[in-house]
C-alpha positions as CSV (number, residue, x, y, z in Angstrom):
1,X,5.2,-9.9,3.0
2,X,7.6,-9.9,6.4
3,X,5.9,-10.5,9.4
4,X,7.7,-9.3,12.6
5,X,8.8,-11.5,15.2
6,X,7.0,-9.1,17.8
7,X,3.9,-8.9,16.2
8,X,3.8,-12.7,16.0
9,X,4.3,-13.3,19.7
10,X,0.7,-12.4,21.1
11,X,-0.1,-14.8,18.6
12,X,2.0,-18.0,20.2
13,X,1.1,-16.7,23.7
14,X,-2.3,-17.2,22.6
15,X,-2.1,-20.3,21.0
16,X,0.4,-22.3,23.4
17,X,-0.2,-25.3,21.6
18,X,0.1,-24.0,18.1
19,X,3.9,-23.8,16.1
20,X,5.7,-21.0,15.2
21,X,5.1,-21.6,11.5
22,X,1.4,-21.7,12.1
23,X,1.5,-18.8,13.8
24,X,3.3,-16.9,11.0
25,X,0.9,-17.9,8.7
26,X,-2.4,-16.9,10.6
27,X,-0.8,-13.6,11.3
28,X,0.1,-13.1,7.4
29,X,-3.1,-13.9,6.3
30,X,-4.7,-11.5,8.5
31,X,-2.3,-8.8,7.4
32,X,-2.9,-10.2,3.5
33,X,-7.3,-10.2,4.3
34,X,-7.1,-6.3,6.1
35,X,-4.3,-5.2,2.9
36,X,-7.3,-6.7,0.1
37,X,-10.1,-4.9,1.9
38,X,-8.0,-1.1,1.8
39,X,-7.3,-2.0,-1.8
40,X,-11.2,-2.9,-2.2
41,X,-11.4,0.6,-1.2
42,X,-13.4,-0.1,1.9
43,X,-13.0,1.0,5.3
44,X,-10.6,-1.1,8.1
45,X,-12.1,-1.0,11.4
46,X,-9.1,-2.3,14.4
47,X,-11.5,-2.2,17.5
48,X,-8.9,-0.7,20.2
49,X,-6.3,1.2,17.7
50,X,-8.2,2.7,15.0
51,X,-9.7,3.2,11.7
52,X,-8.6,3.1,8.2
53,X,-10.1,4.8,5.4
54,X,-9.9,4.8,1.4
55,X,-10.1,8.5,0.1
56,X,-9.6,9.9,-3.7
57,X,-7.3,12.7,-3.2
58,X,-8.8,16.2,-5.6
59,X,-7.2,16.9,-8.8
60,X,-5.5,20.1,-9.0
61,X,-3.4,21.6,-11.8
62,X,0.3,22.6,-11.1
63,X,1.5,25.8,-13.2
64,X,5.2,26.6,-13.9
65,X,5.4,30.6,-14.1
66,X,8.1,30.8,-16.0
67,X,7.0,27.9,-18.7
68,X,3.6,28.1,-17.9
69,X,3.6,24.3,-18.8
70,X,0.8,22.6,-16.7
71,X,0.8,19.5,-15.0
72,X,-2.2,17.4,-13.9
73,X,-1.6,16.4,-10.2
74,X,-3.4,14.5,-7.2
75,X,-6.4,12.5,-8.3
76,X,-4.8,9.1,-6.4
77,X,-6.5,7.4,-3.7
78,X,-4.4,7.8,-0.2
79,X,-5.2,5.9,3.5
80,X,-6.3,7.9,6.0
81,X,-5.9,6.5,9.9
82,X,-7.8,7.8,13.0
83,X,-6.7,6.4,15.9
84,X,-9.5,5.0,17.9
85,X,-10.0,7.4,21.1
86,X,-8.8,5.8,23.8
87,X,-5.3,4.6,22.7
88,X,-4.8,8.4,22.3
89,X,-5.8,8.5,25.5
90,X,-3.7,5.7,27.0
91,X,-0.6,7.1,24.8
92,X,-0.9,10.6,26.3
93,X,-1.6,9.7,30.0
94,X,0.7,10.9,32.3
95,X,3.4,11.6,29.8
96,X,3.7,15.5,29.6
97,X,3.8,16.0,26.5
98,X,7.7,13.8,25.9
99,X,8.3,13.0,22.7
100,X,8.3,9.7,21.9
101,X,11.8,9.2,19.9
């Protein structure tokens, strides 16, 4: 797993005494715990930028008219993120509406 250099940075403002190498590996290891717990299937709680949650996506059938061959579809689990509230908030303040590109 490839950690971005701008994800780590918070990380060695934070630490100021710790290496960059430390500081890698605290930041995979948090990305490794939070991958473990969606594939647990529970839900991932980020106070301040949202939530994610496990779902099981329905099973439907899929009919060809012409073949009528069928084909079993959906059935797979899928992530679902809210964002929390008030970063919605923060994004959309005083924007406008402007896309974001």
């Amino acid at each position: 797993m490839r950690v971005d250099g701008a994800l780590v940075q918070p990380f060695l403002d934070f630490s100021r005494g710790l290496d960059r190498e430390l500081s890698d590996l605290l930041v995979q290891s948090l990305l490794q715990r939070m991958r473990h717990t969606l594939l647990e299937g529970h839900t991932l709680e980020a106070p301040g930028i949202g939530e994610f949650t496990v779902r099981r996506r329905d099973p439907y059938a899929l009919v060809n008219p012409i073949s009528g061959q069928t084909w079993a579809l959906g059935g797979e689990r899928i992530i679902l993120f809210r964002p929390d509230r008030q970063l919605l908030k923060d994004l959309n303040a005083g924007h406008g509406g402007d896309d974001v590109a």
